[in-house]
C-alpha positions as CSV (number, residue, x, y, z in Angstrom):
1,X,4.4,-108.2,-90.6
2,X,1.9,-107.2,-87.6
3,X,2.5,-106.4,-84.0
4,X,0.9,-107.6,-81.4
5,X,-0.2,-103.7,-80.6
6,X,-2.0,-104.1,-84.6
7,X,-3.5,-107.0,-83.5
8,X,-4.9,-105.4,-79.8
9,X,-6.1,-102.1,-81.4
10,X,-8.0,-104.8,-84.5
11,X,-9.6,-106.7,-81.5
12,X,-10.9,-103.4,-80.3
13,X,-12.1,-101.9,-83.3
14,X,-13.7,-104.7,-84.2
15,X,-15.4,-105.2,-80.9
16,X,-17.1,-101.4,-81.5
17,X,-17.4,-102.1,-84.8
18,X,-20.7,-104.6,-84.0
19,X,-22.5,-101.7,-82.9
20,X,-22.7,-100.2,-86.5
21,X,-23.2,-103.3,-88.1
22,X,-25.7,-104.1,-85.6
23,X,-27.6,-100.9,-86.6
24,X,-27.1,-101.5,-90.0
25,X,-29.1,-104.8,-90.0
26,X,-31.8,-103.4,-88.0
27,X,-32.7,-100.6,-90.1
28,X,-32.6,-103.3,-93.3
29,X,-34.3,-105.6,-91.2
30,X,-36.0,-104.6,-88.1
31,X,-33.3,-107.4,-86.2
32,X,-33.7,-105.5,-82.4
33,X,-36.7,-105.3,-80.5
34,X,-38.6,-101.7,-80.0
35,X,-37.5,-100.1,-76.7
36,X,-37.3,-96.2,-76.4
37,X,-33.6,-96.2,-77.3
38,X,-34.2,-98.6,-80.3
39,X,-37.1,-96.0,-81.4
40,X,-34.5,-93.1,-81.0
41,X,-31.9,-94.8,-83.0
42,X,-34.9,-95.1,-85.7
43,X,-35.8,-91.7,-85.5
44,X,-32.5,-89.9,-85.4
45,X,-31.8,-87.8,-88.6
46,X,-30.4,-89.6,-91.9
47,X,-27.3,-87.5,-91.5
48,X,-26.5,-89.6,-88.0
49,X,-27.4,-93.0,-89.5
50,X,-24.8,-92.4,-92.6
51,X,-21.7,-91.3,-90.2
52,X,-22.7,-94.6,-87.8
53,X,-22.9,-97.1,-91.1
54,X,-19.8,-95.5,-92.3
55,X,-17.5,-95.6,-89.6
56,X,-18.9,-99.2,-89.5
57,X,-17.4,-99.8,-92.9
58,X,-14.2,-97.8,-91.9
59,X,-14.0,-100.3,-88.9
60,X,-14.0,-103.3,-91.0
61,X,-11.3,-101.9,-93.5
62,X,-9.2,-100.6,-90.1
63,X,-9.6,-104.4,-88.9
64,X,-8.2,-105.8,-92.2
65,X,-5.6,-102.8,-92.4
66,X,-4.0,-103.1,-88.8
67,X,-2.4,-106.7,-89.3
68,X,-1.1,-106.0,-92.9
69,X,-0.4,-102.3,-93.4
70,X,-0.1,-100.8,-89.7
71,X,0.1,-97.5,-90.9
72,X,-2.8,-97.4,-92.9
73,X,-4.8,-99.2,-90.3
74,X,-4.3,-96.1,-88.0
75,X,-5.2,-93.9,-90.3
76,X,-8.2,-96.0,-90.7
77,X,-8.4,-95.9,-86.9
78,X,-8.6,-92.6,-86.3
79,X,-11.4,-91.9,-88.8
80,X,-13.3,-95.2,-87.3
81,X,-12.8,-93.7,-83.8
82,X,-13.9,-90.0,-84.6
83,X,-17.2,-91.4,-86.8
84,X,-17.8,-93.7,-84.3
85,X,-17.9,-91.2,-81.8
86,X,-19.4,-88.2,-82.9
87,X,-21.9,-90.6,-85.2
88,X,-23.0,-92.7,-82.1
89,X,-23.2,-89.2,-80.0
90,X,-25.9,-88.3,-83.0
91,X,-27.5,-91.3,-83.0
92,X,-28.2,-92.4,-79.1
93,X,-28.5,-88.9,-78.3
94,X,-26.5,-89.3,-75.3
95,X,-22.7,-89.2,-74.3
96,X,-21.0,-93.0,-74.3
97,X,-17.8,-92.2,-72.1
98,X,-17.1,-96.2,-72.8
99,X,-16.7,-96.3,-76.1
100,X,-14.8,-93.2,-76.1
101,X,-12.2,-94.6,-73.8
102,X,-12.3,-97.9,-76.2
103,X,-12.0,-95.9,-79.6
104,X,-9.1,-94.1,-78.1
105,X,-7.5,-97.1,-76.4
106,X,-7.9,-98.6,-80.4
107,X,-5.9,-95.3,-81.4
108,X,-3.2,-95.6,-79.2
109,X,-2.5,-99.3,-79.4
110,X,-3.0,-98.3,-83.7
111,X,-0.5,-95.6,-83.7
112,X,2.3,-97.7,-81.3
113,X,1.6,-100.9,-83.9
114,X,2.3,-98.3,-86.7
115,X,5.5,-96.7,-85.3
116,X,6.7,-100.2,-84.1
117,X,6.2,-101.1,-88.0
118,X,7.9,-98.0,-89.2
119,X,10.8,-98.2,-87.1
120,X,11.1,-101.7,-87.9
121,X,11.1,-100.8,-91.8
122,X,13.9,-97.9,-91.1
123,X,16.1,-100.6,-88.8
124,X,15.9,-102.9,-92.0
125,X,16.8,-100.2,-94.4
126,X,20.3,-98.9,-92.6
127,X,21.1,-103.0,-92.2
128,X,20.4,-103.1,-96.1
129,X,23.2,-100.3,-96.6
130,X,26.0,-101.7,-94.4
């Protein structure tokens, strides 16, 4: 069963998730137009590129995750958030205090969907053993 905070924190990861799959298709397929940051995203080292495309694929499994297994989605979430950060730091070469307040806005909305889930399991165990 999902939470409304599951489905929140999915909305937001999904949002930041276009970014990498946005990258993805332009280095496959040359999709954005070349302006300077578009030509520093190309030229940034292969190490940046893999942590960007793969928090993009942790993003999609976090989306999936956080409305059918809450805690797993965090989990999910937090690797997203930190990849997503730190790969997108690499990659633009410059700080993006946005998506660092959305990635741990998507944390914090992840974690209260898991606990609400948890809490919910352990309040359906003791009425089991009454």
């Amino acid at each position: 069963m999902s939470s409304p905070w599951g489905k929140r924190a999915a909305f937001l990861v999904a949002f930041l998730t276009i970014g990498p799959i946005a990258v993805a298709l332009d280095l496959a397929i040359h999709i954005l137009p070349d302006y300077p940051a578009i030509q520093t995203m190309r030229s940034a080292s292969l190490a940046a590129k893999s942590l960007w495309l793969i928090s993009g694929l942790l993003g999609v499994a976090a989306v999936m995750l956080l409305c059918r297994r809450p805690v797993a989605g965090f989990v999910l979430t937090l690797m997203f958030s930190v990849g997503s950060v730190a790969g997108g730091n690499m990659l633009w070469q410059q700080p993006r205090p946005f998506t660092v307040v959305l990635a741990a806005l998507a944390c914090v909305l992840a974690g209260i969907g898991a606990w609400q889930a948890l809490s919910n399991v352990a309040s359906n165990q003791s009425d089991d053993t009454e």
